[in-house]
C-alpha positions, -999 to +999 in steps of 0.1 A: +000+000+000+016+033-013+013+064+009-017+076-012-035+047-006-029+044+033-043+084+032-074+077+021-082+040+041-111+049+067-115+080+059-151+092+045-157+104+006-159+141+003-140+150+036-105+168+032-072+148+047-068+178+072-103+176+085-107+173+126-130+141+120-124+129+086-135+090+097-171+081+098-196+096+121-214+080+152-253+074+141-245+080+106-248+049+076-217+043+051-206+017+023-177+010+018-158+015-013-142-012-029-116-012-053-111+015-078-093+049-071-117+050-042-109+016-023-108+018+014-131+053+016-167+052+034-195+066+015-221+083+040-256+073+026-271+084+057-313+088+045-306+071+012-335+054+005-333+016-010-333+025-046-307+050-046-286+023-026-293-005-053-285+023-081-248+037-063-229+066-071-212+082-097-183+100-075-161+128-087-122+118-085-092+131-101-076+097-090-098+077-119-091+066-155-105+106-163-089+135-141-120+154-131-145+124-141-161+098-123-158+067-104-188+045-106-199+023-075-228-001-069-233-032-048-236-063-059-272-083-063-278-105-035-246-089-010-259-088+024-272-055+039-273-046+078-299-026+093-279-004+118-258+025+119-221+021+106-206+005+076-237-010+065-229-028+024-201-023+001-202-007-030-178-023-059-158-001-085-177-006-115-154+016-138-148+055-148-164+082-168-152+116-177 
């Protein structure tokens, strides 16, 4: 794991490095990112509904195949789902778009 990589494990999508809290949130919902430019970040979903999960997230990067684009994420049919607050499904790199 390269330093770039080890930066970004744990930390939540959207949040800058320098941030006072940049890890997930008590009483808040997350997936977790999984491979991609994105591997190791949490995604807070917090009040997505079930659809939205099913659909993902097109998330901008400048780490992806298109500087300023965006990485795709979804889960997988039939991957388990908890109920609770906290990393609650993961979301799989499903490719790049500019």
């Amino acid at each position: 794991m390269n330093g770039d990589e080890q930066l970004l494990r744990g930390r939540v999508y959207g949040r800058d490095h320098d941030d006072p809290h940049p890890g997930p949130l008590p009483g808040r919902t997350y997936a977790a990112l999984i491979g991609g430019p994105l591997d190791g970040l949490l995604l807070d979903i917090t009040g997505w509904g079930t659809r939205e999960v099913d659909d993902g997230a097109a998330l901008s990067t400048e780490l992806g195949r298109f500087p300023g684009g965006r990485s795709l994420y979804g889960p997988r049919h039939g991957e388990p789902r908890a109920s609770t607050p906290g990393v609650v499904c993961r979301f799989h790199h499903r490719g790049d778009t500019p």
